[in-house]
C-alpha positions in Angstrom: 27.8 -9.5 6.6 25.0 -8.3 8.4 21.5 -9.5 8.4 18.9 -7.4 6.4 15.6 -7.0 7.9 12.4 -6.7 5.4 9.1 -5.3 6.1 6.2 -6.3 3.6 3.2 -4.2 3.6 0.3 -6.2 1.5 -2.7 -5.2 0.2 -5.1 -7.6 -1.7 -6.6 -5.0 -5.0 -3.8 -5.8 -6.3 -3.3 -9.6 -6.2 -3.8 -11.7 -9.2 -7.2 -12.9 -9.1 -9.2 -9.8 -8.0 -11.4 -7.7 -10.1 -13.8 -6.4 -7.8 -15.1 -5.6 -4.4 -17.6 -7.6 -4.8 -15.7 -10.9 -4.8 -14.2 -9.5 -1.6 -17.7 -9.5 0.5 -19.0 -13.0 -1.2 -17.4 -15.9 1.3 -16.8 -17.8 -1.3 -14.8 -15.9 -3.4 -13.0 -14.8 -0.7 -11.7 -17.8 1.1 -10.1 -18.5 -2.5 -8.8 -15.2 -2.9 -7.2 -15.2 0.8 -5.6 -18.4 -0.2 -3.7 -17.4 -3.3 -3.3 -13.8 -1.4 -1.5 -15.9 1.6 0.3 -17.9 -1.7 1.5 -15.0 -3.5 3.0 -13.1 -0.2 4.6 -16.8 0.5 6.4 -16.5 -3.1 8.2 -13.1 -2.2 9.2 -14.5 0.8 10.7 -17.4 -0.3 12.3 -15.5 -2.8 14.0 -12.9 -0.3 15.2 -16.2 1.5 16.6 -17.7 -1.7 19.1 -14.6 -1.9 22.4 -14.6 -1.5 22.1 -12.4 1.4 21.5 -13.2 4.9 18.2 -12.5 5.8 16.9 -11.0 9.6 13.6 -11.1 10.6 10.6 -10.8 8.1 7.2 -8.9 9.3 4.2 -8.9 7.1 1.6 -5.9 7.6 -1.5 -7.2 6.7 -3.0 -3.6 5.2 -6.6 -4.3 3.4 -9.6 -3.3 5.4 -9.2 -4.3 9.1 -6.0 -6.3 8.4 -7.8 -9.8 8.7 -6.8 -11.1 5.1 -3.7 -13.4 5.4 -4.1 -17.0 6.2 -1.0 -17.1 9.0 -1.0 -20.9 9.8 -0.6 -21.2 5.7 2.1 -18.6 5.7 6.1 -19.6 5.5 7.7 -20.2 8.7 9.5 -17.8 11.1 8.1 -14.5 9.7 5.9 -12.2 11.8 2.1 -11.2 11.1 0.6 -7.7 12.2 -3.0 -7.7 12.0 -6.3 -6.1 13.4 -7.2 -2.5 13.6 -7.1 0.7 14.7 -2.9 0.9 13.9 -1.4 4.2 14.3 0.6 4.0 10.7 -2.1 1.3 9.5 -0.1 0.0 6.3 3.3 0.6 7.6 3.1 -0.2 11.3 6.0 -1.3 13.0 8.1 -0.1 10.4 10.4 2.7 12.5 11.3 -1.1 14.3 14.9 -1.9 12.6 14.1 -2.5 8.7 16.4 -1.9 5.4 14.0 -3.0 3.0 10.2 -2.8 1.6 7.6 -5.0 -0.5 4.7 -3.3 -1.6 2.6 -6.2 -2.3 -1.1 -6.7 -4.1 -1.1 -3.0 -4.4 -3.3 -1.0 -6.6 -3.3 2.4 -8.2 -4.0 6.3 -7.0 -7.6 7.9 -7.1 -8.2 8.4 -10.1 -6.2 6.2 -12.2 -8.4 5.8 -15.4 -8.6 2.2 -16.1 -7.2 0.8 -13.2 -9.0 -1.8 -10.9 -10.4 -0.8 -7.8 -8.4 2.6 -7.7 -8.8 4.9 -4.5 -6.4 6.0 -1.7 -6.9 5.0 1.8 -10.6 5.1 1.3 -12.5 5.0 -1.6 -15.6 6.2 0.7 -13.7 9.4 1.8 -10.9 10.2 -0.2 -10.9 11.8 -4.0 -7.3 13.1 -4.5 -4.2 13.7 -2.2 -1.1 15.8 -3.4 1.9 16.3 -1.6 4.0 19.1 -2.3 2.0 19.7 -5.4 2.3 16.0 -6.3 -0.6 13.8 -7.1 0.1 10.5 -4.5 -1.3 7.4 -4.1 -0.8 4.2 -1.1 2.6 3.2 -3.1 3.8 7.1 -2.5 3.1 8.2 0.9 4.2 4.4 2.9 7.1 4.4 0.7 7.5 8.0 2.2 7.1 6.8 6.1 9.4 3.7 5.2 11.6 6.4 4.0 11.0 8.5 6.7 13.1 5.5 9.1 16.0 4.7 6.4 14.1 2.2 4.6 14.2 1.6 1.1 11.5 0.5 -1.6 12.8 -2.6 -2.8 9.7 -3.8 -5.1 6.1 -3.4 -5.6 3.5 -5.2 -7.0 0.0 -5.0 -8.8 -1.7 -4.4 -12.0 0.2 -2.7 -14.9 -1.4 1.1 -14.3 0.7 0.7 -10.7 3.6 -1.1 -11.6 3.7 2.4 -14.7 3.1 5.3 -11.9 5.6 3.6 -9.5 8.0 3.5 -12.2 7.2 7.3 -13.3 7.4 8.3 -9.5 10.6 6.2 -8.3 12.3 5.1 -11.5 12.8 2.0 -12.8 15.9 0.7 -10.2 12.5 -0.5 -7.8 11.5 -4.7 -9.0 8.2 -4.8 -10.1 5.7 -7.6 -10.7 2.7 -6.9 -13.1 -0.2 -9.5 -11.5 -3.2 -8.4 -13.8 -4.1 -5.7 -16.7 -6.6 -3.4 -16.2 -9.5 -3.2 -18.0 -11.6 -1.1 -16.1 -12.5 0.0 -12.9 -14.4 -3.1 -12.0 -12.6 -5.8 -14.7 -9.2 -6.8 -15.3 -7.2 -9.5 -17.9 -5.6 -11.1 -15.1 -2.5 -13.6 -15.3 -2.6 -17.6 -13.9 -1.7 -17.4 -10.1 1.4 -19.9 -10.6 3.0 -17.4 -13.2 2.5 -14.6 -11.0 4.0 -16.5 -7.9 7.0 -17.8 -10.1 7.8 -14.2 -10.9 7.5 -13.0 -7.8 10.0 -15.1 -6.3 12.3 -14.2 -8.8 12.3 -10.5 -9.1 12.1 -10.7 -4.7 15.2 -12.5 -4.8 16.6 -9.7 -7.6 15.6 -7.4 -5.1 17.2 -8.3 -2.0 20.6 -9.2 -3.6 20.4 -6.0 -5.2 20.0 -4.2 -2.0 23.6 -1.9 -2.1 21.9 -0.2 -4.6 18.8 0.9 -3.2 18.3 4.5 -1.4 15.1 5.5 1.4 13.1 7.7 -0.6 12.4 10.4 1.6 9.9 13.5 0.8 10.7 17.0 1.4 9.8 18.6 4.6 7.8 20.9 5.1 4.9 19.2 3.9 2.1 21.0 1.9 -0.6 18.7 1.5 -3.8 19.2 -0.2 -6.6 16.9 0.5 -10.0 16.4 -1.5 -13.0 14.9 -0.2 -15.8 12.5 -1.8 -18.9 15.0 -0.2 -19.3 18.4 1.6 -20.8 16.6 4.6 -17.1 14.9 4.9 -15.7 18.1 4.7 -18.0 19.8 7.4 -16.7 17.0 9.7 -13.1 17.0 8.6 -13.1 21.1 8.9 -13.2 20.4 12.6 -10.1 18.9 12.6 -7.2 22.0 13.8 -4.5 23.5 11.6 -6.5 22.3 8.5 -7.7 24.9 6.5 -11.1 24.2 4.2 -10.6 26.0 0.6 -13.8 24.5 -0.8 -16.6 22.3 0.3 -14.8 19.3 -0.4 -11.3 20.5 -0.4 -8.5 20.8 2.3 -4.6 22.0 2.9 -2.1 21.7 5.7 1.3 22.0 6.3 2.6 19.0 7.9 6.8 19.1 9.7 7.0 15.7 8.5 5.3 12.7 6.7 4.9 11.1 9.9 2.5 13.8 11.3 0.9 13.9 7.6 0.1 10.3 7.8 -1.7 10.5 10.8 -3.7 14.0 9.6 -5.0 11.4 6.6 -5.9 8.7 8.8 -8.0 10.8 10.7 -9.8 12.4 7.8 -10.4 8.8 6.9 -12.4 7.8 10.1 -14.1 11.2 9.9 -15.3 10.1 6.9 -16.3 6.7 7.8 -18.5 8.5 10.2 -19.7 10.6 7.7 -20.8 7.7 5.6 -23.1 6.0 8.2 -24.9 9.6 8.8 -25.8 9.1 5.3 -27.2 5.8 5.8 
């Protein structure tokens, strides 16, 4: 049999003990939360090892802010890190590198998302909404699209419930999934004790992986017609000079993209555009 390769792209909205931003700029909330971050991504992997499949190499994509969350010396063994910024495919980097399966972990909802906890999409400085081919999409969406993009398939995804129900809705119910939190609002969660979340973790990773056979790349339909909305018209003004984008409002943009790959890196742009943006205003 051969040896099945996994690529986990983590976030840290969704992990178990975060209900704000503002934990994640006080150092001491932080240096907890990187901890049971680093201890939650350690239970998914020793759950993929504990399959009864042989497992390849492992790479973690360390996808929250500037990549610079995960505590490597603390992480399992013989896996691989990517970290730092800029990244050409940010969340997904590396993946088009010989993978059959993905982890969405300590993900968080779309834009949007009424109720969810820290809910945006790439940035919550820059971007309102994002549909692709008419479809509202979040983070979960388009890097399952990339991975998809390469021949690799969702395998499971975690974060609070409002995630784990529109990852269900978009992909059906054959993806594992790990609820780590409720949310309550925007800004406050019911969240559940670290050790049960790691305990399931491990077990539905394990589900996962020996339940690979089943799984299929999710790939989206090309061409792509993308739609892309704005927080403010003085993003737009900048992201108007970006070509083959056409502005329909002040805050509102559409493209056609030949494939998710070229879409990906369209969105990225309007991100840093944005980020510029941002400090004109301060």
């Amino acid at each position: 049999m051969e040896k099945i390769n996994v690529f986990i792209s983590f976030d840290i909205e969704g992990v178990g003990v975060v209900s704000s931003w503002r934990e994640l700029r006080d150092s001491t909330d932080l240096t907890r939360i990187r901890r049971i971050a680093t201890e939650e991504v350690n239970a998914v992997i020793r759950g993929i090892r504990n399959s009864r499949v042989p497992i390849g190499k492992i790479t973690i994509c360390d996808s929250h802010g500037l990549g610079e969350n995960l505590l490597i010396e603390q992480l399992e063994p013989g896996i691989h890190l990517t970290k730092g910024s800029p990244r050409m495919y940010y969340m997904i980097e590396g993946i088009e590198q010989g993978y059959d399966l993905l982890f969405l972990i300590g993900y968080h909802a779309m834009a949007g998302t009424t109720g969810s906890g820290m809910d945006h999409t790439y940035s919550s400085r820059v971007i309102y909404n994002v549909k692709i081919n008419g479809r509202n999409v979040g983070e979960a969406e388009i890097n399952t699209g990339v991975a998809g993009h390469y021949g690799v398939a969702l395998a499971m995804v975690s974060g609070d419930d409002l995630l784990i129900k529109a990852v269900k809705k978009f992909f059906g119910t054959q993806v594992e999934t790990v609820i780590t939190k409720y949310g309550v609002s925007r800004f406050a969660a019911r969240c559940r004790h670290p050790l049960d979340v790691q305990k399931e973790l491990e077990m539905k990773s394990k589900r996962a992986v020996e339940q690979y056979k089943r799984r299929r790349p999710f790939r989206i339909k090309t061409p792509i017609y993308a739609e892309v909305e704005v927080l403010n018209s003085l993003i737009g003004d900048l992201v108007e000079l970006i070509p083959d984008i056409k502005r329909i409002s002040a805050r509102r943009f559409k493209f056609k993209s030949p494939d998710i790959l070229r879409f990906y890196r369209i969105l990225r742009l309007i991100c840093v555009l944005g980020g510029y943006a941002d400090r004109l205003l301060t």
